[in-house]
Structures are given as structure tokens and as C-alpha cells.
PDB file of N, CA, C and O in Angstrom:
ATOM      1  N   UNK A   1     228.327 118.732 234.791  1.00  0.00           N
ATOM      2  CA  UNK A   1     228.212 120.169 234.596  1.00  0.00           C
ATOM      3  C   UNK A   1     229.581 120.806 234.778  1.00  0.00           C
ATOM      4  O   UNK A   1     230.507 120.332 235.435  1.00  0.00           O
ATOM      5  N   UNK A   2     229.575 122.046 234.044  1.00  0.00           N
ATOM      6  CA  UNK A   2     230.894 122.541 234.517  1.00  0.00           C
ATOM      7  C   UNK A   2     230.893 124.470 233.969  1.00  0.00           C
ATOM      8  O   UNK A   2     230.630 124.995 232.888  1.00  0.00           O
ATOM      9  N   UNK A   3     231.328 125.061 235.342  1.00  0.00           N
ATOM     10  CA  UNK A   3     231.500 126.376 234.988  1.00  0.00           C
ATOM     11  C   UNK A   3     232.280 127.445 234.026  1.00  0.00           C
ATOM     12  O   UNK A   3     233.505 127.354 234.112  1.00  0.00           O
ATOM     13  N   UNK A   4     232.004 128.008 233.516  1.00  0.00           N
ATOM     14  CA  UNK A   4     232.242 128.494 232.362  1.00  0.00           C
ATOM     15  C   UNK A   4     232.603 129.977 232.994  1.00  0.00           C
ATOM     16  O   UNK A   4     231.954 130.605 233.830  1.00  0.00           O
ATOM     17  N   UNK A   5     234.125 130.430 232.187  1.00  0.00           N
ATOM     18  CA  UNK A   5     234.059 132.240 232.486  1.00  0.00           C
ATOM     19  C   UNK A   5     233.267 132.448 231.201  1.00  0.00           C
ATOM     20  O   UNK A   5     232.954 131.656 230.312  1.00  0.00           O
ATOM     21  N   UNK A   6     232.912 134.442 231.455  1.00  0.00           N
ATOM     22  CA  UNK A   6     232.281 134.843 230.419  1.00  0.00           C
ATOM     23  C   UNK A   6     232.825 134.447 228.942  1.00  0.00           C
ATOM     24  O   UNK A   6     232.045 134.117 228.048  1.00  0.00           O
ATOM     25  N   UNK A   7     234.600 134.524 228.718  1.00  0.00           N
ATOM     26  CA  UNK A   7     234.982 134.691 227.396  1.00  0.00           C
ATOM     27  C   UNK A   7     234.767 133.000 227.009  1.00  0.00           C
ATOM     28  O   UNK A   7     234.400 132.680 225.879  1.00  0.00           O
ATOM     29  N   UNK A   8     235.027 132.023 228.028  1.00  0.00           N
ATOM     30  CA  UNK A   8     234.814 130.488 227.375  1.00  0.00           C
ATOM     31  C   UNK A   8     233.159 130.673 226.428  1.00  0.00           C
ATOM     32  O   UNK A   8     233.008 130.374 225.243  1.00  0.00           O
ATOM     33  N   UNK A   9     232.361 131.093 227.117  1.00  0.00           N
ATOM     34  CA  UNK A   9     231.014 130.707 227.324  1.00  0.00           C
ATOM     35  C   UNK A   9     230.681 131.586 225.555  1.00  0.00           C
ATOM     36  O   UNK A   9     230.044 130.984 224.690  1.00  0.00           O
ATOM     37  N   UNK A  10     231.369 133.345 225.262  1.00  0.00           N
ATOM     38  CA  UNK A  10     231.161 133.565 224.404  1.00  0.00           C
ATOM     39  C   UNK A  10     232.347 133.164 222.926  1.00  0.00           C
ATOM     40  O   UNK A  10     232.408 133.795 221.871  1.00  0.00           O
ATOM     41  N   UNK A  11     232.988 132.210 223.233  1.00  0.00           N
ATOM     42  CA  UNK A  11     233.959 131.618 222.562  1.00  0.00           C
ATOM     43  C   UNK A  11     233.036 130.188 221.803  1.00  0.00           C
ATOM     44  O   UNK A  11     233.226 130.018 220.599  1.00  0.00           O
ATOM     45  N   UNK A  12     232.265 129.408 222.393  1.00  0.00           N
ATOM     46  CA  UNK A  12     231.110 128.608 221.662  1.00  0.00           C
ATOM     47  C   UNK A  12     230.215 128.978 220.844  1.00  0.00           C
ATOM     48  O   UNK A  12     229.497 129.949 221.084  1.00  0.00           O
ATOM     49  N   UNK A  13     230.131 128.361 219.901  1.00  0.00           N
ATOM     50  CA  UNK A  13     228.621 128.313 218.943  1.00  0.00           C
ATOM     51  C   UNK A  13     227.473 127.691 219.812  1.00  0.00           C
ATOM     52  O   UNK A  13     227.417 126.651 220.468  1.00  0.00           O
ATOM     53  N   UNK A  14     226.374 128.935 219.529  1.00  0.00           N
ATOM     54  CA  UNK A  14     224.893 128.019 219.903  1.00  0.00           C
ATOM     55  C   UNK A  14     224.314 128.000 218.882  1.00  0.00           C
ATOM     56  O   UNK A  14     224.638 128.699 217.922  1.00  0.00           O
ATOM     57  N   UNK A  15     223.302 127.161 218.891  1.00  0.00           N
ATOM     58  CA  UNK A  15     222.015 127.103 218.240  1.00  0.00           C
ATOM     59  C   UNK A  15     220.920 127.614 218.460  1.00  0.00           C
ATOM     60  O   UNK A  15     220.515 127.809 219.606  1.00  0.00           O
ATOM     61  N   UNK A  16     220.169 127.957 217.262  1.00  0.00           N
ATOM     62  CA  UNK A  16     219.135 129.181 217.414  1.00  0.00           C
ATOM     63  C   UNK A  16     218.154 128.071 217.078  1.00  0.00           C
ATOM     64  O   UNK A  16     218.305 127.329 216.107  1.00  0.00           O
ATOM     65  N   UNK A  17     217.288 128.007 217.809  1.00  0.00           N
ATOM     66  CA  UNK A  17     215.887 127.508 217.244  1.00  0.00           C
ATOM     67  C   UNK A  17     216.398 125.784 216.561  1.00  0.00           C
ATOM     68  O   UNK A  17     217.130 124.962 217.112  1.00  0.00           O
ATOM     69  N   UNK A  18     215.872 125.705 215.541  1.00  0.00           N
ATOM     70  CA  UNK A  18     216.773 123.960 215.074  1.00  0.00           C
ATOM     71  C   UNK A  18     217.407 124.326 213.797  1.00  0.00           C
ATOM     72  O   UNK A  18     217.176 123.672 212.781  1.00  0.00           O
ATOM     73  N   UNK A  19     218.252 125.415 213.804  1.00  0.00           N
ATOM     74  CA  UNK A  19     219.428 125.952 212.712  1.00  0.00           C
ATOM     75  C   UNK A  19     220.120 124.923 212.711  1.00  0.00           C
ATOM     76  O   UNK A  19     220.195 124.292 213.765  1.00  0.00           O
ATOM     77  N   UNK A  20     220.861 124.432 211.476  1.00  0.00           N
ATOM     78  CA  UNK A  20     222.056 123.656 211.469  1.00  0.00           C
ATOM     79  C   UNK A  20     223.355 124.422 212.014  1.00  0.00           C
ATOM     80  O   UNK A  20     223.640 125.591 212.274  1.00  0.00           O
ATOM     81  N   UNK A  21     224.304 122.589 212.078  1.00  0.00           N
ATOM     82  CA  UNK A  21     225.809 123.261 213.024  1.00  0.00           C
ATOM     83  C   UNK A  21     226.513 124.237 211.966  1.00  0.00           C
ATOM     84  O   UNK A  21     227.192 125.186 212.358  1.00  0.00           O
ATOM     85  N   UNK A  22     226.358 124.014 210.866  1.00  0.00           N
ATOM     86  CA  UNK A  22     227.028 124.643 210.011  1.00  0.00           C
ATOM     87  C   UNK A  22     226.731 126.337 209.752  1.00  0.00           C
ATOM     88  O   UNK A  22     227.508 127.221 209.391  1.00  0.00           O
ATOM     89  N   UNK A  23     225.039 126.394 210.150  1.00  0.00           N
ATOM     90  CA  UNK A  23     223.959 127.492 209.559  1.00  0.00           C
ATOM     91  C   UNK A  23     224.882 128.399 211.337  1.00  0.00           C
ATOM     92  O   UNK A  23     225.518 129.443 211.486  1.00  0.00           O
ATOM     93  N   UNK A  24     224.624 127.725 211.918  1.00  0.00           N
ATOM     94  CA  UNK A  24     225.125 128.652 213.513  1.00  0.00           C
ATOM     95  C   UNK A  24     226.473 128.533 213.611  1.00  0.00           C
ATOM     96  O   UNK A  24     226.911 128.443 214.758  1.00  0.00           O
ATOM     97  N   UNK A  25     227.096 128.513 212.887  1.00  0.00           N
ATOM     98  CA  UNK A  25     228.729 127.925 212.983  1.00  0.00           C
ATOM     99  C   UNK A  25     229.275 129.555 212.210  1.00  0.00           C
ATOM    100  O   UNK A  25     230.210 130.257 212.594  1.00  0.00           O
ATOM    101  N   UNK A  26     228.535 129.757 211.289  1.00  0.00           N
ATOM    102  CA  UNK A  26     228.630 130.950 210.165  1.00  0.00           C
ATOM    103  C   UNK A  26     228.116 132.225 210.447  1.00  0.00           C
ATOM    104  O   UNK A  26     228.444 133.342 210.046  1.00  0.00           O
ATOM    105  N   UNK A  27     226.958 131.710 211.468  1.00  0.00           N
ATOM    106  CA  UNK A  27     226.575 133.059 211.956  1.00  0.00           C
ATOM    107  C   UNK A  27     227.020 133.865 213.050  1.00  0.00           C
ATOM    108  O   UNK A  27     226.665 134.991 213.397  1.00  0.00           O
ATOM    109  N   UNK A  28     228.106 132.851 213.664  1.00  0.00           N
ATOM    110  CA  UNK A  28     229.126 133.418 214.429  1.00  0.00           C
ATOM    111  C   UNK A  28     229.769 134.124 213.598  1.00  0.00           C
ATOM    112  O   UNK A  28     229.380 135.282 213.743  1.00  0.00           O
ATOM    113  N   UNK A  29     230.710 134.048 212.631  1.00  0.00           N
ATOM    114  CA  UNK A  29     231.852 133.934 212.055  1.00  0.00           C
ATOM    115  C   UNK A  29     232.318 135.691 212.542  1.00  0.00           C
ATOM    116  O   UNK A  29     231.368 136.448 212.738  1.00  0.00           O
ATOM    117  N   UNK A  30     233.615 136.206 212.699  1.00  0.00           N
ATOM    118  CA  UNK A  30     233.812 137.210 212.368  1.00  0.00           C
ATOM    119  C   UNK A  30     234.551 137.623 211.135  1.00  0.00           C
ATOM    120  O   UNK A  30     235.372 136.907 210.562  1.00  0.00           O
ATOM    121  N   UNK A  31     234.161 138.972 210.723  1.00  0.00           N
ATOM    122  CA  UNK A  31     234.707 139.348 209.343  1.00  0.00           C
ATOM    123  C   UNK A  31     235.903 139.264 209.575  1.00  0.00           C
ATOM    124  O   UNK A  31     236.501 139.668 210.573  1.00  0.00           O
ATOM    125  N   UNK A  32     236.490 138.502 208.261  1.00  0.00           N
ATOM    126  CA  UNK A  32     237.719 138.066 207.563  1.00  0.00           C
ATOM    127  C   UNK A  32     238.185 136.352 207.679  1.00  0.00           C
ATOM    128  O   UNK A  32     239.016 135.693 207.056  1.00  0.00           O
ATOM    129  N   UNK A  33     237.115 135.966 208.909  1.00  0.00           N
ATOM    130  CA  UNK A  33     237.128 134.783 209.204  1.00  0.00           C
ATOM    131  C   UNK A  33     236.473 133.533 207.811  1.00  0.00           C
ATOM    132  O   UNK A  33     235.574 133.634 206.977  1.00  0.00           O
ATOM    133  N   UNK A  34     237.619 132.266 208.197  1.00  0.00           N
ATOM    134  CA  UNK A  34     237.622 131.476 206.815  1.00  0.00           C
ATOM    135  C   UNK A  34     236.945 130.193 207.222  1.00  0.00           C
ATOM    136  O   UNK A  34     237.693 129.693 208.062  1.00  0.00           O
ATOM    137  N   UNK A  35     235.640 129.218 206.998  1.00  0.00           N
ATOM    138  CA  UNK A  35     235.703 127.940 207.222  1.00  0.00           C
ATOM    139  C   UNK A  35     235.611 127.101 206.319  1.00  0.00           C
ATOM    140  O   UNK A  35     235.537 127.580 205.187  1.00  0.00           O
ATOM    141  N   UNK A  36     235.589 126.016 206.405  1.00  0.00           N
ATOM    142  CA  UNK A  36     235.843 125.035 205.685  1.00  0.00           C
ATOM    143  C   UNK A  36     234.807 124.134 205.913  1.00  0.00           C
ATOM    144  O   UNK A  36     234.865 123.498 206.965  1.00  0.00           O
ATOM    145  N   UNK A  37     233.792 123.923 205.094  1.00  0.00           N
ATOM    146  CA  UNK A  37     233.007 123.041 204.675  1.00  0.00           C
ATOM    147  C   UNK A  37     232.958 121.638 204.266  1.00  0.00           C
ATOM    148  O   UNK A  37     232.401 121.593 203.169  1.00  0.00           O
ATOM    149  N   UNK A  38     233.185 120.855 204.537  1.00  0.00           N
ATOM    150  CA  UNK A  38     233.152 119.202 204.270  1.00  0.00           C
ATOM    151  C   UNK A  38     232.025 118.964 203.792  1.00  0.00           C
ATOM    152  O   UNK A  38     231.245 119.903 203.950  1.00  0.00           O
ATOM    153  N   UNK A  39     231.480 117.813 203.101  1.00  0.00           N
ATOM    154  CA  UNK A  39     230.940 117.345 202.041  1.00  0.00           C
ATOM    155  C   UNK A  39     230.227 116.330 203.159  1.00  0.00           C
ATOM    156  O   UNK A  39     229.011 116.145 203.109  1.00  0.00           O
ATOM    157  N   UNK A  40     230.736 115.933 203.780  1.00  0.00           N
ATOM    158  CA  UNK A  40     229.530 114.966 204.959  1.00  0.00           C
ATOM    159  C   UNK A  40     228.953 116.171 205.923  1.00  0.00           C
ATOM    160  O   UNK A  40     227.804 115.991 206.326  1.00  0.00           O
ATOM    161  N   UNK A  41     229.649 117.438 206.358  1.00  0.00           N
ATOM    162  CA  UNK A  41     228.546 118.359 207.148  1.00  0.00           C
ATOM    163  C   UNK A  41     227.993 119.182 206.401  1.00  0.00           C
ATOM    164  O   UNK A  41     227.736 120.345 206.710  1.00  0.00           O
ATOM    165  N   UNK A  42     227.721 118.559 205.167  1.00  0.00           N
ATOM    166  CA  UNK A  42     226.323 119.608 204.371  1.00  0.00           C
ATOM    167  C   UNK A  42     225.248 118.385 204.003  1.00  0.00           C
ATOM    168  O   UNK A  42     225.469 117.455 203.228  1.00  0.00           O
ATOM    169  N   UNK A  43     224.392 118.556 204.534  1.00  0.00           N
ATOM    170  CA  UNK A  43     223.397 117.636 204.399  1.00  0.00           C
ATOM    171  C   UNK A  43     222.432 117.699 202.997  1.00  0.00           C
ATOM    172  O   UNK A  43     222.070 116.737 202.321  1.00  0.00           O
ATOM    173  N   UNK A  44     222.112 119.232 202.763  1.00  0.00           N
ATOM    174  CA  UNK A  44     221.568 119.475 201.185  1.00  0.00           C
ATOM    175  C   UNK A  44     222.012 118.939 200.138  1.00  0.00           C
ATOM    176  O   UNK A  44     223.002 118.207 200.132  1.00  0.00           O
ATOM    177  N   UNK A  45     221.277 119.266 199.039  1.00  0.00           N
ATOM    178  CA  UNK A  45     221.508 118.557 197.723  1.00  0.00           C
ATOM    179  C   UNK A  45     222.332 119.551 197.140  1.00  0.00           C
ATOM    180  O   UNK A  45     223.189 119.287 196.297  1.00  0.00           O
ATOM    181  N   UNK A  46     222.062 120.833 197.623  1.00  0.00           N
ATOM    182  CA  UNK A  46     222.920 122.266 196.344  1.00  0.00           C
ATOM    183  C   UNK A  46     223.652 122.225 197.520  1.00  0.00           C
ATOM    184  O   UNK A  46     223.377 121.399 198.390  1.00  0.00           O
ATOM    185  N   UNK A  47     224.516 122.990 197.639  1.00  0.00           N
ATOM    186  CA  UNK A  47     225.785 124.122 198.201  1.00  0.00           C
ATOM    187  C   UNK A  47     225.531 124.774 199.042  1.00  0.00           C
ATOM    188  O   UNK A  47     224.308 124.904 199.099  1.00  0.00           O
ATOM    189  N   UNK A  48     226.287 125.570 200.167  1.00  0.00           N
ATOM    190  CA  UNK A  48     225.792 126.999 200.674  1.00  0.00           C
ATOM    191  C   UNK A  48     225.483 127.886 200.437  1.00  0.00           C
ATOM    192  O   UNK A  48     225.333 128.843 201.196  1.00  0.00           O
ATOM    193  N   UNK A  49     225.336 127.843 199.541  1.00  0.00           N
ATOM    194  CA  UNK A  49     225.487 129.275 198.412  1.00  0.00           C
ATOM    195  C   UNK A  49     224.150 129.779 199.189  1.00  0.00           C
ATOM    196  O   UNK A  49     224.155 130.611 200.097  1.00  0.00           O
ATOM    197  N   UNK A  50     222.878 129.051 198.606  1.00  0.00           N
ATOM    198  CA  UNK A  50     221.549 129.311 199.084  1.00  0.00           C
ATOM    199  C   UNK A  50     220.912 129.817 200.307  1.00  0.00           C
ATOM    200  O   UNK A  50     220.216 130.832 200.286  1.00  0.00           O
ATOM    201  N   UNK A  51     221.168 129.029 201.537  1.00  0.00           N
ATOM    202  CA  UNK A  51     221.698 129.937 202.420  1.00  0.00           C
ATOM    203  C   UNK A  51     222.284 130.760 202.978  1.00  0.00           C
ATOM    204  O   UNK A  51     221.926 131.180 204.078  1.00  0.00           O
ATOM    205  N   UNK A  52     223.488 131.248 202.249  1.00  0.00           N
ATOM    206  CA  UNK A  52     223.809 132.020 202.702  1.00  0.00           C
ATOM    207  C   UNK A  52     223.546 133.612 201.754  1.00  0.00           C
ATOM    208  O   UNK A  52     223.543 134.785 202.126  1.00  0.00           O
ATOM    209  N   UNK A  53     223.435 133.252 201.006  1.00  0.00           N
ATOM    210  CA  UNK A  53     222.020 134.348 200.558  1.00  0.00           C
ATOM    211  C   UNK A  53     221.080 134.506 200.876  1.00  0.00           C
ATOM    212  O   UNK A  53     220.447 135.439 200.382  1.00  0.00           O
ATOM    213  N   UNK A  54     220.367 133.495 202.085  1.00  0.00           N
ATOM    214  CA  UNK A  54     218.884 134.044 202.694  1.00  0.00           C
ATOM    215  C   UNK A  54     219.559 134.740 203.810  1.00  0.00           C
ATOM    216  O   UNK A  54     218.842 135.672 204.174  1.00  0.00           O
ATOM    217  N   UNK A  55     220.797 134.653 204.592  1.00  0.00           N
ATOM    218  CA  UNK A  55     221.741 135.168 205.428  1.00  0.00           C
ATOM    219  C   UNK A  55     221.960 136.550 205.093  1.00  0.00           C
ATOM    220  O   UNK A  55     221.741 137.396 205.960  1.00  0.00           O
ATOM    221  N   UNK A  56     222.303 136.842 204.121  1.00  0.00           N
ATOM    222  CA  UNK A  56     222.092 137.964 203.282  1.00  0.00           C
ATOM    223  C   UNK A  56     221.155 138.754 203.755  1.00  0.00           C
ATOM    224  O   UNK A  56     221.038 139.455 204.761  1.00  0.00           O
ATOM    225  N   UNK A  57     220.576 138.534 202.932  1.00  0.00           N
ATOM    226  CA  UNK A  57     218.896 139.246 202.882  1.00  0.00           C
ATOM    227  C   UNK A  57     218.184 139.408 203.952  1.00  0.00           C
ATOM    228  O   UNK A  57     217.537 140.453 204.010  1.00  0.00           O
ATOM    229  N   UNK A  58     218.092 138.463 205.074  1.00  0.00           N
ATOM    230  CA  UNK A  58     217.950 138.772 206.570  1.00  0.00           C
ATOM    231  C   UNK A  58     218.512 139.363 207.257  1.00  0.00           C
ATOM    232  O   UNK A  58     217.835 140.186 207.873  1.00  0.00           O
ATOM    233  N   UNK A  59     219.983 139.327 207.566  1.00  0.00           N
ATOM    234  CA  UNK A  59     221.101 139.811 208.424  1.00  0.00           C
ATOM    235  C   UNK A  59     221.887 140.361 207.999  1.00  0.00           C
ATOM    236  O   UNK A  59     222.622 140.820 208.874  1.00  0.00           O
ATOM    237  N   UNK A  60     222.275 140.679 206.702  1.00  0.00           N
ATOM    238  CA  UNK A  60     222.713 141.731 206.357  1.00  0.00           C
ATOM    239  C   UNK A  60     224.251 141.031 206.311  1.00  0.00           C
ATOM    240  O   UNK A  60     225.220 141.791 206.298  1.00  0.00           O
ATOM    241  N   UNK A  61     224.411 139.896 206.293  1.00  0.00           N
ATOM    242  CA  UNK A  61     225.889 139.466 206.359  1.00  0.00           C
ATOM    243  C   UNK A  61     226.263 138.690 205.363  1.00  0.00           C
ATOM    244  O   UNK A  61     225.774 137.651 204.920  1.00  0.00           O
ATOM    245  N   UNK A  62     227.754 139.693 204.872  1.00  0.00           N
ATOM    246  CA  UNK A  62     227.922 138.949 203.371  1.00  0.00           C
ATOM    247  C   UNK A  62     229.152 138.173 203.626  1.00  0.00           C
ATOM    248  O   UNK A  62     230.040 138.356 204.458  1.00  0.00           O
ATOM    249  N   UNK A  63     228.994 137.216 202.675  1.00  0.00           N
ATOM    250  CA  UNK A  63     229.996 135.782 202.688  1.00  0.00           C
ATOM    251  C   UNK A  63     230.631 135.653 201.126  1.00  0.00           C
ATOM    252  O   UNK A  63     229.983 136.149 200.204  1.00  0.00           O
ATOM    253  N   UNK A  64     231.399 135.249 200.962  1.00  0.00           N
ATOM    254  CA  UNK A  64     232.102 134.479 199.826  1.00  0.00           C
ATOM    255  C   UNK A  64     232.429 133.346 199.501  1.00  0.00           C
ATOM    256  O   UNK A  64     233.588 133.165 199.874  1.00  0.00           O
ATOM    257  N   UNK A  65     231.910 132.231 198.860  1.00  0.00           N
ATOM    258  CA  UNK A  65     231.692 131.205 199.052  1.00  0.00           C
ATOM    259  C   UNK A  65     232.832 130.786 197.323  1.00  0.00           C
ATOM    260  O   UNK A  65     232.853 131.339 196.224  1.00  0.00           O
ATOM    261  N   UNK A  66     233.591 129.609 197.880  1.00  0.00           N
ATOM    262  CA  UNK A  66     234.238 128.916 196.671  1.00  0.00           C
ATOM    263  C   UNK A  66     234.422 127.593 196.551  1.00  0.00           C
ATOM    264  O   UNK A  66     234.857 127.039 197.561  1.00  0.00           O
ATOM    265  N   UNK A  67     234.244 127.010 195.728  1.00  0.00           N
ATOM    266  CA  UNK A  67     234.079 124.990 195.988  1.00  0.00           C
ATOM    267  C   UNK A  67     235.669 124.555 195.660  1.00  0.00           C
ATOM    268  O   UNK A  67     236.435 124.790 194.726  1.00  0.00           O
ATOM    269  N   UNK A  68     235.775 123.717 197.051  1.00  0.00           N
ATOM    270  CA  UNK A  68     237.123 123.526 196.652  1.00  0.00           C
ATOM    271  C   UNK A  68     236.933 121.385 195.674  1.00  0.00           C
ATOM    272  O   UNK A  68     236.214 120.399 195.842  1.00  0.00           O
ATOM    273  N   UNK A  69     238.025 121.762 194.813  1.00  0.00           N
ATOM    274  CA  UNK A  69     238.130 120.545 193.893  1.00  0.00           C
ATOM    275  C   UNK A  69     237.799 119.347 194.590  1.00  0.00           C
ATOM    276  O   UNK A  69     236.805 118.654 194.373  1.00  0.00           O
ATOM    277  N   UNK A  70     238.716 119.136 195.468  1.00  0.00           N
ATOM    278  CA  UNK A  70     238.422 117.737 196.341  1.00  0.00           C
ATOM    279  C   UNK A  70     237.334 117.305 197.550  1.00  0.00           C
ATOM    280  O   UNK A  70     237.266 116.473 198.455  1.00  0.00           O
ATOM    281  N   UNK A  71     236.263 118.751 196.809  1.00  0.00           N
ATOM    282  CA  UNK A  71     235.079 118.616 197.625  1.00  0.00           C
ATOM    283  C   UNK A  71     235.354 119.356 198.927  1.00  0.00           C
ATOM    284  O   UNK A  71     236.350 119.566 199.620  1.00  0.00           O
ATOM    285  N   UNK A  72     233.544 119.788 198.993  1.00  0.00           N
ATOM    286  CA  UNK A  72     233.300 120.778 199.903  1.00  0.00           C
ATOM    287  C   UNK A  72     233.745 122.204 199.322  1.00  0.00           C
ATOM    288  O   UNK A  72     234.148 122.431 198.181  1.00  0.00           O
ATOM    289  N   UNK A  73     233.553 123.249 200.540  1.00  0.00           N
ATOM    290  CA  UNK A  73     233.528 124.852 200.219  1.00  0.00           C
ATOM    291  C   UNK A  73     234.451 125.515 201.023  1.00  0.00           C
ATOM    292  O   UNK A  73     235.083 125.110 201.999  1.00  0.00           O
ATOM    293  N   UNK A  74     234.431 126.655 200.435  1.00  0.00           N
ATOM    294  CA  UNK A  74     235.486 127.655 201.276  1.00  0.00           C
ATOM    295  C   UNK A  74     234.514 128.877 201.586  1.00  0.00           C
ATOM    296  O   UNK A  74     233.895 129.476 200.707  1.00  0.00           O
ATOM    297  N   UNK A  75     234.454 129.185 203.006  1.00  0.00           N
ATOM    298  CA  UNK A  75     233.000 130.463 202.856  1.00  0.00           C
ATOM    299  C   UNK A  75     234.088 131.358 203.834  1.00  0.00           C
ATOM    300  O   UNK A  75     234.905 130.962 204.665  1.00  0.00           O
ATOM    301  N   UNK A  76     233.778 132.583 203.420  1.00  0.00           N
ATOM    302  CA  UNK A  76     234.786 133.414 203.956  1.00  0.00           C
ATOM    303  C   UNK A  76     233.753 134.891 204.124  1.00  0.00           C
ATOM    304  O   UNK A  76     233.074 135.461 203.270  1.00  0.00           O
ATOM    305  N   UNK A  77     233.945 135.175 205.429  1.00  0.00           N
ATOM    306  CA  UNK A  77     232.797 136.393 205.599  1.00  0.00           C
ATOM    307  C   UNK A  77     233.713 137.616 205.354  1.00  0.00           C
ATOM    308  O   UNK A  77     234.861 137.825 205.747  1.00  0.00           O
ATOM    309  N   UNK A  78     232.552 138.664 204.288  1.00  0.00           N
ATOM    310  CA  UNK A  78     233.632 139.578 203.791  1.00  0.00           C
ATOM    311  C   UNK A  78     232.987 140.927 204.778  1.00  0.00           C
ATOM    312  O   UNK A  78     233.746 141.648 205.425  1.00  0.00           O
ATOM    313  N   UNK A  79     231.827 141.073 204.768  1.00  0.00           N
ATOM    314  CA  UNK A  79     231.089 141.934 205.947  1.00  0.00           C
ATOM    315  C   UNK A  79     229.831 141.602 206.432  1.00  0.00           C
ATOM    316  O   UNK A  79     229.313 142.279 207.320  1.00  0.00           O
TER     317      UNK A  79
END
């Protein structure tokens, strides 16, 4: 075990319920913030795209999503 100050503790990603690392990784994100998607931490058959349009539509939080050539995505929260 080990103690945590407040800013360590709100500096981590959690998990909500059994969200993926990626799905709670994004729902941190703050606006203007950029991640990078790898092709082994997306487990789906399509893209983010999909989710993050149900992200959308629930939470009100918009993203920009672009596939980079050598695989994987670029998701970039715009608000």
C-alpha cells in the first residue's frame, strides 16, 4: 500500500464500472489534450470513432479523431 497526496491521487485514471483503459483514459482527457492510440490497445474491430460518439451524446464531450498511416489514432479533445 502506499499514501497518496490529493494532486497524485487526482493525477490517475480510474475506471468506471468495467469501461476500457482506453474508454477511461479519454474521459479524463483535458481540452486540447492529444493521445495516441496503438493498434494492440484497441481491442474492437472498427476505430474509436464509435465510441467516442456515444461519448458525445452522453457527456457532451467532443473529440477529434485521425488514423495515423502506421496504424492506430490520434484523438484530440476539442471541448
Amino acid at each position: 500500500m502506499k499514501r497518496l497526496t490529493k494532486e497524485e491521487a487526482e493525477r490517475m485514471t480510474v475506471r468506471v464500472g468495467s469501461s476500457t483503459v482506453v474508454r477511461s483514459t479519454v474521459m479524463n482527457m483535458q481540452v486540447g489534450e492529444i493521445l495516441q492510440i496503438e493498434p494492440n490497445d484497441w481491442q474492437q474491430s472498427k476505430g474509436p470513432g464509435q465510441m467516442l460518439g456515444r461519448l458525445k451524446k452522453t457527456h457532451g464531450l467532443v473529440f477529434k479523431v485521425k488514423t495515423v498511416l502506421s496504424g492506430g489514432w490520434l484523438v484530440e479533445r476539442v471541448s
